[in-house]
C-alpha positions as CSV (number, residue, x, y, z in Angstrom):
1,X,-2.2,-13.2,-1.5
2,X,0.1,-15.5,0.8
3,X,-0.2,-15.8,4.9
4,X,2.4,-14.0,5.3
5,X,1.2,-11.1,3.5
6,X,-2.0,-11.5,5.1
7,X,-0.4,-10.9,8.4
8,X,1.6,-8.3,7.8
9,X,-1.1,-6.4,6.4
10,X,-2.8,-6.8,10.0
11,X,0.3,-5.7,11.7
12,X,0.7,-2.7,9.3
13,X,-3.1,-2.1,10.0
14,X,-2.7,-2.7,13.9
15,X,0.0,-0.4,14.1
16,X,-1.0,2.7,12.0
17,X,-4.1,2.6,14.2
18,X,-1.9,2.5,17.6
19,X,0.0,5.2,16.2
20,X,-3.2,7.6,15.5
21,X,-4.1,6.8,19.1
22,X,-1.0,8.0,20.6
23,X,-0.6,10.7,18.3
24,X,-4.3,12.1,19.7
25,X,-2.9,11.7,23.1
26,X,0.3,13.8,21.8
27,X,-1.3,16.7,20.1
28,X,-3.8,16.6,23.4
29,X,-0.5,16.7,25.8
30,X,0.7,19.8,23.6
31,X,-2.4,21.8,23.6
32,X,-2.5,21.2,27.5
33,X,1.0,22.7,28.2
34,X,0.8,25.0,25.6
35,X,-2.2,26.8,25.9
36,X,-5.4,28.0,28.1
37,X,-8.3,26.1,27.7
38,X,-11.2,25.5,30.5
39,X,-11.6,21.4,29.2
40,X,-9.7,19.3,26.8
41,X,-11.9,15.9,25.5
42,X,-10.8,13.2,23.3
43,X,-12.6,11.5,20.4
44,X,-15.6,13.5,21.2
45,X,-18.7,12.4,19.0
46,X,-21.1,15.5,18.1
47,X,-24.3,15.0,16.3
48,X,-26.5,17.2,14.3
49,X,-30.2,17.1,14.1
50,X,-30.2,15.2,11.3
51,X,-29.0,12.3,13.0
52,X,-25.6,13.3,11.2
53,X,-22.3,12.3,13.1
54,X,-18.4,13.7,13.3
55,X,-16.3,12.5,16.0
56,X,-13.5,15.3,16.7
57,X,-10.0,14.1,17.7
58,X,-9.4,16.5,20.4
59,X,-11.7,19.2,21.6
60,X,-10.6,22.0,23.3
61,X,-13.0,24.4,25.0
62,X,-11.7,27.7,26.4
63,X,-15.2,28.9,28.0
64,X,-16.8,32.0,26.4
65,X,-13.9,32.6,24.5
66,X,-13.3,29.4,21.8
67,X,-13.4,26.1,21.1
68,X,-10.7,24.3,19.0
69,X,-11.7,21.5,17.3
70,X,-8.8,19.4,16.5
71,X,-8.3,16.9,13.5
72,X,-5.0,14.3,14.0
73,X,-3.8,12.6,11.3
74,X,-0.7,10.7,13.1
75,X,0.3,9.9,9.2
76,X,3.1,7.2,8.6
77,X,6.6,8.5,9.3
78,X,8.1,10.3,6.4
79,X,4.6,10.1,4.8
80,X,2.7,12.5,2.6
81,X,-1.0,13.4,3.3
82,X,-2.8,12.7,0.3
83,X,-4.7,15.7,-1.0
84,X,-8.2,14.2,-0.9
85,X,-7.7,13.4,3.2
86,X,-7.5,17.5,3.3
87,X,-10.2,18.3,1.6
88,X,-12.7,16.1,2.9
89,X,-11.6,17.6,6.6
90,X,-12.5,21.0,4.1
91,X,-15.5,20.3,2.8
92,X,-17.2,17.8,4.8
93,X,-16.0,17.6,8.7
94,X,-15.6,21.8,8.9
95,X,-19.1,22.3,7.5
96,X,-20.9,19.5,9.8
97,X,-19.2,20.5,12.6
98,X,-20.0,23.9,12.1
99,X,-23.6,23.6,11.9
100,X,-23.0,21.5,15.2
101,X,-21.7,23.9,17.0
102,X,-24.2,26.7,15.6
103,X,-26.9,25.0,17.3
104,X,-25.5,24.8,20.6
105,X,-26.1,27.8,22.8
106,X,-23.0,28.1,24.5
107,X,-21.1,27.2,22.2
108,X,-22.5,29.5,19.3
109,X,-21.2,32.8,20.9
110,X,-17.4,31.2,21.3
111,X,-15.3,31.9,18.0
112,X,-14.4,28.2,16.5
113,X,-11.1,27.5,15.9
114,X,-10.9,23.9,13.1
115,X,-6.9,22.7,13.2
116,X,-5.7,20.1,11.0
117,X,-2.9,18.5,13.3
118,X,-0.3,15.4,11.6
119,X,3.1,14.3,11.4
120,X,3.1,14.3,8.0
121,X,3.8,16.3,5.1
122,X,1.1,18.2,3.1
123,X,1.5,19.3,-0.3
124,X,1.6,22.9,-2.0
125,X,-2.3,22.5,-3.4
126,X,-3.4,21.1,0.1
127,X,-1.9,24.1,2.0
128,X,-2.9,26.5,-0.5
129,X,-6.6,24.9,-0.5
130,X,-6.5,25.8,3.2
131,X,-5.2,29.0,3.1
132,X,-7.7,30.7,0.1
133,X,-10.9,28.9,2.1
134,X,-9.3,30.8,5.7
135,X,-9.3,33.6,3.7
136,X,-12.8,33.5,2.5
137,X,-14.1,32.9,6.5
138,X,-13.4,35.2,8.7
139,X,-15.7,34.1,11.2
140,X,-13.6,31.0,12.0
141,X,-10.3,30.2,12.4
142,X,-9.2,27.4,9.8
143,X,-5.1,26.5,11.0
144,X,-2.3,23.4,9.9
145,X,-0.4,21.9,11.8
146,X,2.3,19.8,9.8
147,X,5.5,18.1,10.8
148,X,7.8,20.9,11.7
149,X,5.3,23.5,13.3
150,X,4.2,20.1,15.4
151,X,7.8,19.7,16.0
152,X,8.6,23.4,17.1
153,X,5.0,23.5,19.2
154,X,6.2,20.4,21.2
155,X,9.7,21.6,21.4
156,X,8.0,24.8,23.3
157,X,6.4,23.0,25.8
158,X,10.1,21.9,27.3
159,X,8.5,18.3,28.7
160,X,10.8,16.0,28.2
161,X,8.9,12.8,27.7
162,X,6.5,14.6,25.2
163,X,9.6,15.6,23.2
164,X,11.1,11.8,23.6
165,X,7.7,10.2,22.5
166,X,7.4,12.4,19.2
167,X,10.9,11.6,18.3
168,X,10.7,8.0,18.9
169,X,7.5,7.5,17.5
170,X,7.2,10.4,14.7
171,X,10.1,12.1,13.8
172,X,12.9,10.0,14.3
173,X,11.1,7.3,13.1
174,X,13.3,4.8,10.6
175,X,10.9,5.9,7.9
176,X,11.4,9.2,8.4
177,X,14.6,8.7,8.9
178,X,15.1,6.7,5.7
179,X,12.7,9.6,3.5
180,X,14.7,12.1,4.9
181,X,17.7,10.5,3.8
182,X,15.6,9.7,0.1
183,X,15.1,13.5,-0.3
184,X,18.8,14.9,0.9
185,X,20.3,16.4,-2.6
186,X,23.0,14.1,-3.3
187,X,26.9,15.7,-3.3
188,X,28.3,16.5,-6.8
189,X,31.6,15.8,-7.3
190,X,33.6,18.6,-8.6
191,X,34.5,18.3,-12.2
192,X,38.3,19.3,-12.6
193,X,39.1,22.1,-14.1
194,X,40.7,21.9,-17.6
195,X,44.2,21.9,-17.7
196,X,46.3,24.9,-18.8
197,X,48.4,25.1,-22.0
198,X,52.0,26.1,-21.1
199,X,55.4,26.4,-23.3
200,X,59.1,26.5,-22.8
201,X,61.9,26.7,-25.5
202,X,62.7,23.7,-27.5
203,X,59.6,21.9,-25.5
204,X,55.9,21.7,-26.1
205,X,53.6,20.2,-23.3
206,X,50.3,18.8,-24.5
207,X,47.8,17.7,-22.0
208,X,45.6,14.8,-22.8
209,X,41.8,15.5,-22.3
210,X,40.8,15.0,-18.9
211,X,37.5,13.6,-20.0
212,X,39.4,10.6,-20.6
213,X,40.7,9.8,-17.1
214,X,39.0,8.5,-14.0
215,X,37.6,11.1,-11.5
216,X,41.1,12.0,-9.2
217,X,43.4,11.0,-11.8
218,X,45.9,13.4,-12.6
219,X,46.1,14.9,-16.5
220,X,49.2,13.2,-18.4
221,X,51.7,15.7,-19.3
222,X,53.6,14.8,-22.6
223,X,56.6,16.6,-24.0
224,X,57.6,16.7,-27.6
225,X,61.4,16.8,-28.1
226,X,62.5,16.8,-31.3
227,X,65.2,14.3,-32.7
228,X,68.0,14.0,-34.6
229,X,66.0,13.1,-37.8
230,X,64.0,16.5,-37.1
231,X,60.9,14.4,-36.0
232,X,59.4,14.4,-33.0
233,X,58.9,11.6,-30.3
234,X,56.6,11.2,-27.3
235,X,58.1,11.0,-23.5
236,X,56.0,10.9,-20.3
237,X,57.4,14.3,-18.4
238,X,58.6,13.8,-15.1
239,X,55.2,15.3,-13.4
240,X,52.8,12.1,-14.6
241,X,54.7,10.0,-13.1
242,X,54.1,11.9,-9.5
């Protein structure tokens, strides 16, 4: 590997990580404007008694009442989240965090609320991975938050600069932009319609096979008029030439 692409790895590397910063200030913003809550922390490091460690994004603590634990995954624009990033949030972060929580005494009696926050895309398995374990735990709320709701739940808040700073940043991104653009259905072209046989005493028109023309070109019309010597000859009518 060249120089070059050893620094533009770091950039790439530098920037992804400024990115997930700002996007846990974001989704923090949001949830302020958006909602009650009693104290909202960032990168909040919780350990069990194990000695066991999970840092939460952004925690939101809604005395006696909830507290929202919030994963952010500010994901590369246009991006997909790979499958495996949701199911360790699933199996691993929910569970430890969980047990956490279940050994604190005020926060044991407060219903616990896991959100998986990005500005990304997630795919059919990952949501429906989601959905069936929310299903199966009714004790806990289990909740995504993809690319549009983000964009709808920031949208609600009406604050201008939040709503500048995702679409600069996130949505309106030149990589979004650009996969956006990659997964538009491209425009058919209508095929023309096949031309219609038509008669007239003493002349037959025959249309060529429109298959053999370029796309806007007009059929060639050809009329048959017989001869003298009873055979027949080929003319251009006076409609191909238009």
């Amino acid at each position: 590997m060249d120089l070059f692409s050893v620094a533009l790895s770091h950039i790439e590397g530098a920037a992804n990580n400024l990115r997930g910063a700002l996007f846990e200030y974001l989704v923090a913003e949001a949830v302020r404007l958006g909602s009650a809550y009693s104290g909202i922390q960032l990168n909040e490091l919780l350990r069990d008694a194990d000695g066991r460690t999970a840092e939460v994004d952004v925690l939101v603590v809604h005395r006696d009442q909830s507290i929202r634990f919030i994963e952010c995954k500010g994901y590369k624009p246009g991006g997909t989240v790979p499958d495996d990033m949701v199911e360790r949030w699933l199996n691993d972060r929910v569970p430890l965090i969980r047990k956490i929580a279940g050994a604190d005494p005020h926060w044991r009696k407060c219903r616990l609320e896991f959100e998986f926050w990005t500005t990304g895309r997630l795919t059919p398995a990952a949501t429906a991975a989601v959905h069936a374990e929310a299903e199966k735990t009714k004790k806990l709320g289990l909740s995504l938050v993809d690319r549009d709701e983000l964009e709808r739940r920031v949208a609600a808040t009406n604050n201008a600069a939040l709503k500048r700073t995702l679409n600069e940043h996130f949505i309106g991104h030149p990589l979004e932009k650009a996969e956006r653009e990659a997964r538009r259905p491209k425009r058919q072209l209508p095929i023309p319609r096949g031309p219609r046989l038509r008669t007239r005493e003493g002349v037959d028109r025959v249309f060529l096979d429109s298959d053999e023309f370029e796309a806007g070109d007009a059929a060639l019309l050809v009329e048959s008029v017989p001869d003298d010597g009873g055979e027949t000859e080929s003319v251009p009518s006076a409609s191909a030439g238009k």
